[in-house]
C-alpha positions as CSV (number, residue, x, y, z in Angstrom):
1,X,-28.9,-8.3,7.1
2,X,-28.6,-4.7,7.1
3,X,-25.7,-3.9,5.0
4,X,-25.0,-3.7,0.8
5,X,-23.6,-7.2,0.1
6,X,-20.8,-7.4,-3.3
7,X,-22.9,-6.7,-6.5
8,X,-21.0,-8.8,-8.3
9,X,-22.2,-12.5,-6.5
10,X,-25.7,-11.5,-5.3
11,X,-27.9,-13.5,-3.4
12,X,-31.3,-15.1,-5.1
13,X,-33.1,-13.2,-2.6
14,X,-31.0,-9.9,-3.4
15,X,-31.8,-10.7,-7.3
16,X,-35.2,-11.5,-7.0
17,X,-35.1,-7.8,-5.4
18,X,-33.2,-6.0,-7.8
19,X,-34.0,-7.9,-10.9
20,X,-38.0,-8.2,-10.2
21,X,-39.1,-7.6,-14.1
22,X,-37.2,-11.0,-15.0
23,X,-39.5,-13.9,-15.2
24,X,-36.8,-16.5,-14.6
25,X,-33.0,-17.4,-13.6
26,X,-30.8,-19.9,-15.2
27,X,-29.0,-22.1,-12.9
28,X,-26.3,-24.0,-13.9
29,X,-24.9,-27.2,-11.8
30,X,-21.0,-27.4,-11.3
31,X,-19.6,-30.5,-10.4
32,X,-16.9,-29.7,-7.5
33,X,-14.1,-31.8,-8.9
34,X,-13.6,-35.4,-10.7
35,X,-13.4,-37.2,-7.0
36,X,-16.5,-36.2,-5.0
37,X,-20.3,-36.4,-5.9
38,X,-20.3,-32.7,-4.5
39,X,-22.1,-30.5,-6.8
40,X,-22.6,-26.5,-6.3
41,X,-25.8,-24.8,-8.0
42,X,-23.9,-21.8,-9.6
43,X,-26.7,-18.8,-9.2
44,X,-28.4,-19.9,-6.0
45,X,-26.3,-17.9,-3.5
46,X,-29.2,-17.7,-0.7
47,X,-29.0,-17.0,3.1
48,X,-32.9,-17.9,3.4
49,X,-33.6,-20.0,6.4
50,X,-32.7,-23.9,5.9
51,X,-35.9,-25.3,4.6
52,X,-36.6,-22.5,2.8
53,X,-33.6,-23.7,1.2
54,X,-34.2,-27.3,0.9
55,X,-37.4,-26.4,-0.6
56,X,-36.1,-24.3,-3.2
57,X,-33.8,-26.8,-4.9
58,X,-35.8,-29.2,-4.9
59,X,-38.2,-27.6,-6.9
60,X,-36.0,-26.6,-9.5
61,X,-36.7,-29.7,-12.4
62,X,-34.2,-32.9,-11.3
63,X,-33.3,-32.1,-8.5
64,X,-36.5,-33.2,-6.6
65,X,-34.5,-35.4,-4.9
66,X,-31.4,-33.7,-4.0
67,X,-29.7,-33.8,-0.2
68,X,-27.7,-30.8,0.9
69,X,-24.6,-31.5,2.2
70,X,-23.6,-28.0,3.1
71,X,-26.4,-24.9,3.3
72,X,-25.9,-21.7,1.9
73,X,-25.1,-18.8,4.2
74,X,-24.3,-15.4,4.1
75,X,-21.7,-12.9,6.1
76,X,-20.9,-9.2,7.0
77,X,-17.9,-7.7,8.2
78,X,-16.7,-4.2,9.2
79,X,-14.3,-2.0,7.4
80,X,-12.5,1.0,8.0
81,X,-12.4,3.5,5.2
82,X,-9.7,3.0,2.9
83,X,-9.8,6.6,2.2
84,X,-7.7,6.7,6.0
85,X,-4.5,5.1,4.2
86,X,-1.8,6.1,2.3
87,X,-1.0,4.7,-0.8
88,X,1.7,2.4,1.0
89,X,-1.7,1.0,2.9
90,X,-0.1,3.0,6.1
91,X,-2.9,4.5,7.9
92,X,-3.0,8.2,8.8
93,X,-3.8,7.8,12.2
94,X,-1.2,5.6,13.5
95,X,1.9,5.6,12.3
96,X,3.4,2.2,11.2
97,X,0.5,0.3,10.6
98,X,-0.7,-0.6,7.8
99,X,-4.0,-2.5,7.0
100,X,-4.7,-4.9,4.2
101,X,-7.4,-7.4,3.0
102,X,-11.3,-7.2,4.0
103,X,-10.8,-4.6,6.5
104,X,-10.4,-2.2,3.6
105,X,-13.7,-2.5,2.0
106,X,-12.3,-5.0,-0.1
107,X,-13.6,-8.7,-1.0
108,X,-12.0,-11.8,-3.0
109,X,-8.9,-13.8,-1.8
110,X,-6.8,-12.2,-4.6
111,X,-7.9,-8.5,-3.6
112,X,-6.5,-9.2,0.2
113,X,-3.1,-11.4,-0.8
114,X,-2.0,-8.1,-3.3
115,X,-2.6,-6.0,-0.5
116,X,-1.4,-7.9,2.0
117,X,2.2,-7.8,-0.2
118,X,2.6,-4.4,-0.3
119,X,1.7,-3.7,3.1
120,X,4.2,-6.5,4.5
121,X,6.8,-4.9,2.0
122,X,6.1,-1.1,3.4
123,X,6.1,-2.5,7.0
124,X,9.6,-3.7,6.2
125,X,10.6,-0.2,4.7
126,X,9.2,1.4,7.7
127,X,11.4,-0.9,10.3
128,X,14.6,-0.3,8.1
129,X,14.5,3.4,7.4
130,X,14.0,2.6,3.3
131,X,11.3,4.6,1.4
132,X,8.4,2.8,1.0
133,X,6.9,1.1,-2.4
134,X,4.4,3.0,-4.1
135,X,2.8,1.3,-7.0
136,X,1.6,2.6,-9.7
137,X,-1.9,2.7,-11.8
138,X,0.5,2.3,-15.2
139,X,2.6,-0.7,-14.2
140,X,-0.4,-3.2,-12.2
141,X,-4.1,-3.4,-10.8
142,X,-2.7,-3.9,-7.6
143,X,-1.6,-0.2,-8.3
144,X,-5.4,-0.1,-10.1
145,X,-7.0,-1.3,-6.5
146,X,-4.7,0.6,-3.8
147,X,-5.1,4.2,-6.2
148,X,-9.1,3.6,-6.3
149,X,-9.7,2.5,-2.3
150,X,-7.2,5.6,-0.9
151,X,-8.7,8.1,-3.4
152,X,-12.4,7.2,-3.9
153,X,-13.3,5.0,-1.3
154,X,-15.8,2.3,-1.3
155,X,-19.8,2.3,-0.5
156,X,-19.4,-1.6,-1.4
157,X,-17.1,-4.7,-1.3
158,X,-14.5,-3.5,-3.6
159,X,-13.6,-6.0,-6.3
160,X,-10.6,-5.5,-8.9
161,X,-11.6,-6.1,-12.7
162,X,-9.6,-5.1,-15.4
163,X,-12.0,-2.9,-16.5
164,X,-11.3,-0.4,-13.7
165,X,-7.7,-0.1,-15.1
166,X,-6.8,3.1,-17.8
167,X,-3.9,1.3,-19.3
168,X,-5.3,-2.6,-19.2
169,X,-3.5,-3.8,-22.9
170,X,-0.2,-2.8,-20.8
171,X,-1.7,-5.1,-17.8
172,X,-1.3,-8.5,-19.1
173,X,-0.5,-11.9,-17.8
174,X,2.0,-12.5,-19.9
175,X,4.0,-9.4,-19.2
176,X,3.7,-9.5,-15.7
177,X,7.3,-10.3,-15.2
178,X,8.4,-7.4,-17.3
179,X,6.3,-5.2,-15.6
180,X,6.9,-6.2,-12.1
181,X,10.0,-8.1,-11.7
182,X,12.5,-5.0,-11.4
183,X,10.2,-3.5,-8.6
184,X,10.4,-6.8,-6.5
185,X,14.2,-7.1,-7.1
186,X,14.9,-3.2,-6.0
187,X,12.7,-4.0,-3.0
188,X,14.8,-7.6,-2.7
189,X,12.0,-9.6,-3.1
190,X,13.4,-11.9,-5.6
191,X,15.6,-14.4,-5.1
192,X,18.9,-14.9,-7.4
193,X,18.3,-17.7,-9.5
194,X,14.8,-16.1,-10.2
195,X,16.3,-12.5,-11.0
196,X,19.6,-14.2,-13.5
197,X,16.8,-16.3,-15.3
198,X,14.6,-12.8,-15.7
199,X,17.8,-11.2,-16.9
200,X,18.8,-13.0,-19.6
201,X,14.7,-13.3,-20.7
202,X,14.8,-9.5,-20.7
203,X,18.3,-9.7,-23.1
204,X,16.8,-12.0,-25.3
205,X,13.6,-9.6,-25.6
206,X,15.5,-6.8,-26.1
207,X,17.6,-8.2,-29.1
208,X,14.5,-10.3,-30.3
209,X,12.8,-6.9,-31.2
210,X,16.0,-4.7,-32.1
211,X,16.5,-7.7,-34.9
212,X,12.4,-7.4,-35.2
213,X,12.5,-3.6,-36.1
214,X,15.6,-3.8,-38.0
215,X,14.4,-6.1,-40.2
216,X,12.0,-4.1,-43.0
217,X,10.3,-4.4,-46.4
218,X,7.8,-2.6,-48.5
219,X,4.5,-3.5,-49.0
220,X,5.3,-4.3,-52.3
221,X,7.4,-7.0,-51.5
222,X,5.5,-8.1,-48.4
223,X,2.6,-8.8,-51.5
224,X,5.4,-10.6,-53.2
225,X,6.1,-12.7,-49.9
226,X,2.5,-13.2,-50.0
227,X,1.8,-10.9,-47.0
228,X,-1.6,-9.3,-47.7
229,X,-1.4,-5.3,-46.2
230,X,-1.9,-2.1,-47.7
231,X,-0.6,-1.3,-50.9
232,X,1.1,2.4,-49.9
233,X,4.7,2.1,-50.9
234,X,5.8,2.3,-47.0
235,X,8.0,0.3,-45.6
236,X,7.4,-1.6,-42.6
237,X,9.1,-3.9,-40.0
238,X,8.9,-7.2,-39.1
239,X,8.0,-6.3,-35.5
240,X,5.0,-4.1,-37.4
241,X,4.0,-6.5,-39.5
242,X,3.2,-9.0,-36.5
243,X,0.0,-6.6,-36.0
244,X,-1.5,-8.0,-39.3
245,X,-3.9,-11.2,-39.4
246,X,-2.3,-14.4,-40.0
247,X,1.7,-12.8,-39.3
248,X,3.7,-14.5,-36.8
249,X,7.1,-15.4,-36.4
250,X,7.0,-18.7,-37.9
251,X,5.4,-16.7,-41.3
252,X,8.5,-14.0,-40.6
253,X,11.2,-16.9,-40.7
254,X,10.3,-18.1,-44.2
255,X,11.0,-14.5,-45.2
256,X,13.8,-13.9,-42.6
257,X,15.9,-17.1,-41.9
258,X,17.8,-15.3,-39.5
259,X,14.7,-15.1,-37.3
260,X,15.8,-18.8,-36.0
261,X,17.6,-17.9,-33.6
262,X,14.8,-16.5,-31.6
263,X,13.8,-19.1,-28.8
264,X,9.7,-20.2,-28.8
265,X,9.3,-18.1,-25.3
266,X,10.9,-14.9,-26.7
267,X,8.8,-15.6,-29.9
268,X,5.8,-16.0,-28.8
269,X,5.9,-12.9,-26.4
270,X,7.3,-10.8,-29.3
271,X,4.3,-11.8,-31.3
272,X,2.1,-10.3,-28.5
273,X,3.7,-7.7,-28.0
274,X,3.5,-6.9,-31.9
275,X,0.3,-7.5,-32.6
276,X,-0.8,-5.1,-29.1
277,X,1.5,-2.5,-30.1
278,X,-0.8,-0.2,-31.9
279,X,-4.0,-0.4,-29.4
280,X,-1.8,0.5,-26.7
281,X,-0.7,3.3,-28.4
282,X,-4.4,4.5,-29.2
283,X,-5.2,3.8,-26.0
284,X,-2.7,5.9,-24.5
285,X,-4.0,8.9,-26.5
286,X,-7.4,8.1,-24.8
287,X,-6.1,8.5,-21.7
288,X,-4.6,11.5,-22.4
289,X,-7.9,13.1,-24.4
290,X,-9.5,11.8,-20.9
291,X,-7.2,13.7,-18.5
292,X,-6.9,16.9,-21.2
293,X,-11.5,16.6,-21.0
294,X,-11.5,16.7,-17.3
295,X,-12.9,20.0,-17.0
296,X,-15.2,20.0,-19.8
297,X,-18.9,20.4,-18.3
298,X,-21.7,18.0,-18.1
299,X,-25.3,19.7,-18.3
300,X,-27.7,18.9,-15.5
301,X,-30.6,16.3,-15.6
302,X,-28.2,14.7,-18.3
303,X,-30.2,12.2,-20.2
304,X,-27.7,9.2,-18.9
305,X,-30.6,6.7,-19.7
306,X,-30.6,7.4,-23.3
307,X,-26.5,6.8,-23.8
308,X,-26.5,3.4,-25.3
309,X,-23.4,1.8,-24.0
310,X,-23.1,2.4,-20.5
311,X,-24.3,-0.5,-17.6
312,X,-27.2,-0.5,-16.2
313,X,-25.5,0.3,-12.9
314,X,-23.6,2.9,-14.4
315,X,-26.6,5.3,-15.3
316,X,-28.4,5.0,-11.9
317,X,-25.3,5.9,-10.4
318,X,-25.1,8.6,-12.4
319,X,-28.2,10.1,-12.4
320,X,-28.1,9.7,-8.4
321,X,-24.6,11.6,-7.6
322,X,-25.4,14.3,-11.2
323,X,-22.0,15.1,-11.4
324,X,-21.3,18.5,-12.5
325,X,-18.0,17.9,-14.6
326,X,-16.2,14.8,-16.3
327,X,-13.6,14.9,-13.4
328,X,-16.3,14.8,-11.2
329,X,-17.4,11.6,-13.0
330,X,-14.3,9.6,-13.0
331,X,-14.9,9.5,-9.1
332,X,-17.9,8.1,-8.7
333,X,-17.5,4.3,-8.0
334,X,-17.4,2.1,-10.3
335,X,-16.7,4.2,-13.3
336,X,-14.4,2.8,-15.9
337,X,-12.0,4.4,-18.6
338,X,-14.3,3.2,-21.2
339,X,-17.3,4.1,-20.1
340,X,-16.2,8.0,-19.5
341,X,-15.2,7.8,-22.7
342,X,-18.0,7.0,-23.8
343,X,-19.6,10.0,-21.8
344,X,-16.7,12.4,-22.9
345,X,-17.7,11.7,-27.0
346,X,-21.5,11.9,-26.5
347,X,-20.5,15.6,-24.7
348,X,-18.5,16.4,-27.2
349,X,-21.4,15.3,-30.0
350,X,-24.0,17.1,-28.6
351,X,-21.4,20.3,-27.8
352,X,-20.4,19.9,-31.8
353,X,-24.5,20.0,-32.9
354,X,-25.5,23.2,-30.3
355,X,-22.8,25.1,-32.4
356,X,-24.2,24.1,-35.8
């Protein structure tokens, strides 16, 4: 096998490679469900010839006996360069069609189903006429995923993690709806007993935080409600006070009886969105401090190895490509938010003690 398999499932052999100062592997046996005898050695991914195979597990302690009911194997597939495509997954060379899945570079069933989506949707907008669907990095990782393959590219199987994404407090399960739901009705995704049910969950968490943010005391008298925060005299809302330790609706209610009225879904939610409320609006100043640093410079033969915090993988990629600014940086595969700003305050350290 010739070509760079995903990094993020490696082979023993491909471990045993790129690991080689490690004196041993954990392997952990996984049952395959309650009604089979199946069971998969989690960390033995192998392509190694079949009794090379049968030989290995069976020197691994218990398992001397073990049968293989299916052997390990390994695959390759071709790809054409993402970089090709617009961000509607259209390719530049021929006009109306769109690729999606493994024959952009990508790998996992959930990478090829998102893109499969919005290239289905976008061959649908090209058919009628309609402007096609462009998603976007701010709103979901399947804007994340399309934004990294049709600007950067891939030298390996592309996997989404939510560590690629800038905004990834915004990205969350539970607000996927209220993300994404308005996008698939405009694009008539959604059916109509899903898009009433979605409106009136949207009214309800629209009032639910009006009445949240209405609804204020001091800090004195959050003390007296036995609410421990800062003693400053301010006065802060219920829907601020969710961000404390131990504050959640239920707490709120014995202080605000009004706050019955709020249903256990729009409650719970509210309380997320409370207590997240703050880190996503530091990490939106991040974000901007990243985009306003792009320019600033980064010396050669920078000493990546000595940054504590960034992977492993991260600093031999980084010593290898040398990039000459921070923008240059953010392109290199596999970079994340946090870790360039990691690099960003160690630049701006070191610029801060050369002018002492």
């Amino acid at each position: 096998i010739k070509s760079r398999g995903p990094r993020y499932c490696p082979s023993i052999e491909d471990k045993i490679y790129r690991f080689a100062d490690k004196d041993r592997h954990q392997i952990f046996l996984e049952p395959e469900g309650l009604d089979t005898v199946e069971v998969y050695p989690n960390g033995l991914s192998t392509s190694l010839p079949l009794e090379v195979q049968v030989e290995m597990v069976r020197s691994i302690k218990g398992l001397e006996r073990a049968e293989i009911m299916r052997h390990g194997y390994a695959i390759e597939y071709d790809y054409f360069e993402p970089t090709q495509l617009f961000p509607s997954l259209e390719t530049k060379l021929v006009k109306g069609l769109y690729h999606a899945g493994q024959i952009n570079g990508t790998t996992g069933y959930e990478e090829a189903a998102a893109q499969g989506l919005l290239a289905g949707i976008n061959a649908a907008t090209t058919a009628s006429g309609a402007d096609a669907l462009i998603m976007s990095r701010t709103d979901s990782y399947l804007g994340v995923m399309v934004d990294d393959l049709v600007g950067r590219g891939v030298s390996e199987p592309y996997r989404m993690f939510t560590s690629r994404a800038e905004f990834r407090l915004k990205l969350r399960g539970d607000n996927a709806d209220q993300r994404l739901t308005p996008t698939g009705m405009r694009m008539g995704c959604i059916g109509r007993g899903r898009a009433e049910a979605f409106a009136a969950k949207a009214l309800d968490l629209a009032e639910g935080e009006e009445l949240l943010r209405r609804l204020t005391m001091t800090s004195t008298e959050a003390l007296r409600a036995g609410i421990q925060i800062n003693q400053d005299g301010k006065r802060r809302s219920a829907f601020d006070l969710l961000a404390y330790p131990g504050v959640d609706i239920a707490r709120l209610k014995t202080v605000w009886p009004q706050l019955e009225a709020l249903s256990h879904k729009t409650a719970l939610q509210l309380e997320t969105d409370g207590k997240y409320a703050s880190y996503v609006v530091r990490q939106n100043a991040d974000t901007v401090a990243l985009r306003r640093d792009e320019a600033t410079i980064i010396p050669l033969n920078f000493a990546y190895e000595a940054l504590p915090g960034l992977s492993t993988e991260l600093r031999i990629k980084l010593q290898r490509h040398q990039p000459a600014t921070l923008a240059q940086a953010m392109k290199i595969d596999g970079m994340t938010p946090a870790a360039l700003l990691i690099l960003l305050g160690h630049l701006k350290k070191s610029r801060l003690a050369r002018s002492a």
